[in-house]
Structures are given as C-alpha cells and as structure tokens.
C-alpha positions in Angstrom: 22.4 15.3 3.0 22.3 15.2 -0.8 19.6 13.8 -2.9 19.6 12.9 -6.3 16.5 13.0 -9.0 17.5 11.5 -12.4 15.4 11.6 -15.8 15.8 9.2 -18.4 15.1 10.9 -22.2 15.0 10.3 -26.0 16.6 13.5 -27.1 18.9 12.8 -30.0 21.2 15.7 -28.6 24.9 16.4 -30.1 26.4 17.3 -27.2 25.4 17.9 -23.4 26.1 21.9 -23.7 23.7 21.7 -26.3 21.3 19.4 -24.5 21.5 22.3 -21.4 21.0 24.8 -23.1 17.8 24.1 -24.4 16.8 22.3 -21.0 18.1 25.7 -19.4 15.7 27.6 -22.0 12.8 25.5 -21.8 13.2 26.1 -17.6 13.2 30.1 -18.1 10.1 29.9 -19.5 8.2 29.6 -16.0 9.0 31.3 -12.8 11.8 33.1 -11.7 15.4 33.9 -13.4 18.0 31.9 -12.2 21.7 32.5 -11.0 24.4 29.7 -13.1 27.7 28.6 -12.1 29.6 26.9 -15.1 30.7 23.5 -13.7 32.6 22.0 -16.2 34.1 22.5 -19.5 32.0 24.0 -22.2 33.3 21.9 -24.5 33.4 18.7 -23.1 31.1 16.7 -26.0 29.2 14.8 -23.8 28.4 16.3 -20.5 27.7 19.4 -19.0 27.5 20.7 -15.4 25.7 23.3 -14.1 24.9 24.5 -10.0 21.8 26.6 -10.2 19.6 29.3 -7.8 16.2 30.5 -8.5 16.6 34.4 -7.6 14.2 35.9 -5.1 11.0 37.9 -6.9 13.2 40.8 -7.2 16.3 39.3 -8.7 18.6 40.3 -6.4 17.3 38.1 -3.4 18.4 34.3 -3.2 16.0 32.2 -3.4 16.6 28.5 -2.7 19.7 26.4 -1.9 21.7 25.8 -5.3 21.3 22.6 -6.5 23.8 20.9 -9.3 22.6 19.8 -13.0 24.5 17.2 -15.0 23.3 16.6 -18.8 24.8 13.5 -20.0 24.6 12.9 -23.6 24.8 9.5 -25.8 23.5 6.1 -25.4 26.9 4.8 -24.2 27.0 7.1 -21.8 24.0 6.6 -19.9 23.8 3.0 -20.6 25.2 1.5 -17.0 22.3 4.1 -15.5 19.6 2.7 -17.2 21.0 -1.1 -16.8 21.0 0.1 -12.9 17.9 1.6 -13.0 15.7 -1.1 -14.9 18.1 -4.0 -15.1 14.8 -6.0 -16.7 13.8 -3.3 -19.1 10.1 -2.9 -17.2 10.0 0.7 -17.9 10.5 2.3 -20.9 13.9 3.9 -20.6 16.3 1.2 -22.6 17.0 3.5 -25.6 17.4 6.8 -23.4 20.1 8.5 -24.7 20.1 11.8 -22.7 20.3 11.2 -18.7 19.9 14.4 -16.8 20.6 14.7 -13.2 19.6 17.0 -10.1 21.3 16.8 -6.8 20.0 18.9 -4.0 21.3 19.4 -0.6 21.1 22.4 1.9 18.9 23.2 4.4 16.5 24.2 1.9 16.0 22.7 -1.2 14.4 24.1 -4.6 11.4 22.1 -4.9 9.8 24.7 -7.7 13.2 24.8 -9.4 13.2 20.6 -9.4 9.4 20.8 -10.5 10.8 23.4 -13.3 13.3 21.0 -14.4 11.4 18.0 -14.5 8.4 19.9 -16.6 11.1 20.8 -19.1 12.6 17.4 -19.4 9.1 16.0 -20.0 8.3 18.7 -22.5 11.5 18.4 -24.5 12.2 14.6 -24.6 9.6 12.6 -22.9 11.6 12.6 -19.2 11.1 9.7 -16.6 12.1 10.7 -13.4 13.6 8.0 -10.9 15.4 8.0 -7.8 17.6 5.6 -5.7 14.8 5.5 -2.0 11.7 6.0 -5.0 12.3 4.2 -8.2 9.9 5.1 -10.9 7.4 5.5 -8.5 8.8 9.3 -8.0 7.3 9.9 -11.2 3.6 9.6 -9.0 4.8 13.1 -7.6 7.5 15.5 -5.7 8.9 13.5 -2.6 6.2 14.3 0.0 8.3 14.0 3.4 10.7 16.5 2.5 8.3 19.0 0.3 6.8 19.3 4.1 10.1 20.6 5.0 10.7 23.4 2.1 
C-alpha cells in the first residue's frame, strides 16, 4: 500500500528540474548517497519526477524501498492541492507555489530518507508537510504506527 507525504513551499523556482535539484542537493548533505531513476522529462518546465534509494553504508548495498519524488512548480500548478488541502485557508499554505510530493510503498519504507526530504524542504522554502489520514497534524512528527514497522 502506497502512502503519500506532501509539502507545501514558497520557493519562487523556474522550473521543477531546477527546484529538484537543489532539493536533491540540499538532501545529500546528510546521510547516505542515494541511487536516482529519472522519471520524467528533464525538460518538462514545470514538474519533475524522481524514484529514489538510500544506498547501504557501503554504497553498493540497498538500503530502503525506493520511494517516488514529484517537484511541482508554479502557483497554478499547485493551486487545486492547496484548495484540497486547506479549502478555508487556516494554514498558511495559500501562496505556495512549489508542491513536492513523496510516495512510499514496499515492505519497507525510507523513513530517514522521508525525514531527509522533509528537513530539506523546510530548510530551502519553509516546507509544511500534510497528508490525506494526517492533515497538518503530520507536521507534529513521522507517522508513529508505521515508523514501528521500519
């Protein structure tokens, strides 16, 4: 079963390759290297898709399930998300303009990759996580019930 994480940013970002690869950067900066899969076309302007792996301590050993990263780019674009997410405007993302998305699934998710990813987004452009079970409440911490699993 899949599960999906978004974050909601001010980022003022050209384009969604661009937007990833400094997300991607700012990730790399803690913890192990990771293995990338290009998932859709480099120069599509406004989105870009990644499936990612956190390697094993030595590189060569998998760590982790891969999960899939979506940069969205452009207030347009991310507009019916944040309408869904906070149809009354309670909390703070109207505005967001960047909407990044993790979906995990497998038998065993990347929980320090996730917690990579969402320090990055915070870092960068003031991320606020949500999910679809959670709402903003996610932001209080990892989801506990399936951390226990990992």
């Amino acid at each position: 079963m899949a599960r999906q994480l978004s974050f909601f940013c001010r980022a003022g970002e050209e384009s969604g390759q661009e937007a990833m690869s400094q997300l991607l950067d700012a990730v790399l900066e803690t913890g192990h290297q990771l293995v990338a899969e290009v998932c859709s076309p480099l120069f599509q302007d406004g989105t870009a898709v990644y499936r990612l792996r956190t390697t094993g301590a030595d590189a060569s050993t998998p760590g982790a399930d891969w999960l899939t990263l979506a940069v969205h780019v452009g207030i347009a674009a991310v507009a019916d998300s944040v309408v869904a997410a906070s149809p009354n405007g309670d909390h703070g993302i109207w505005g967001s303009d960047l909407l990044a998305v993790v979906t995990l699934s497998g038998d065993s998710p990347d929980w320090l990759l996730l917690e990579r990813i969402r320090g990055a987004t915070a870092r960068l452009w003031g991320g606020i996580p949500w999910d679809e079970t959670s709402g903003f409440e996610i932001a209080d911490g990892a989801p506990q019930a399936e951390r226990g699993q990992a």
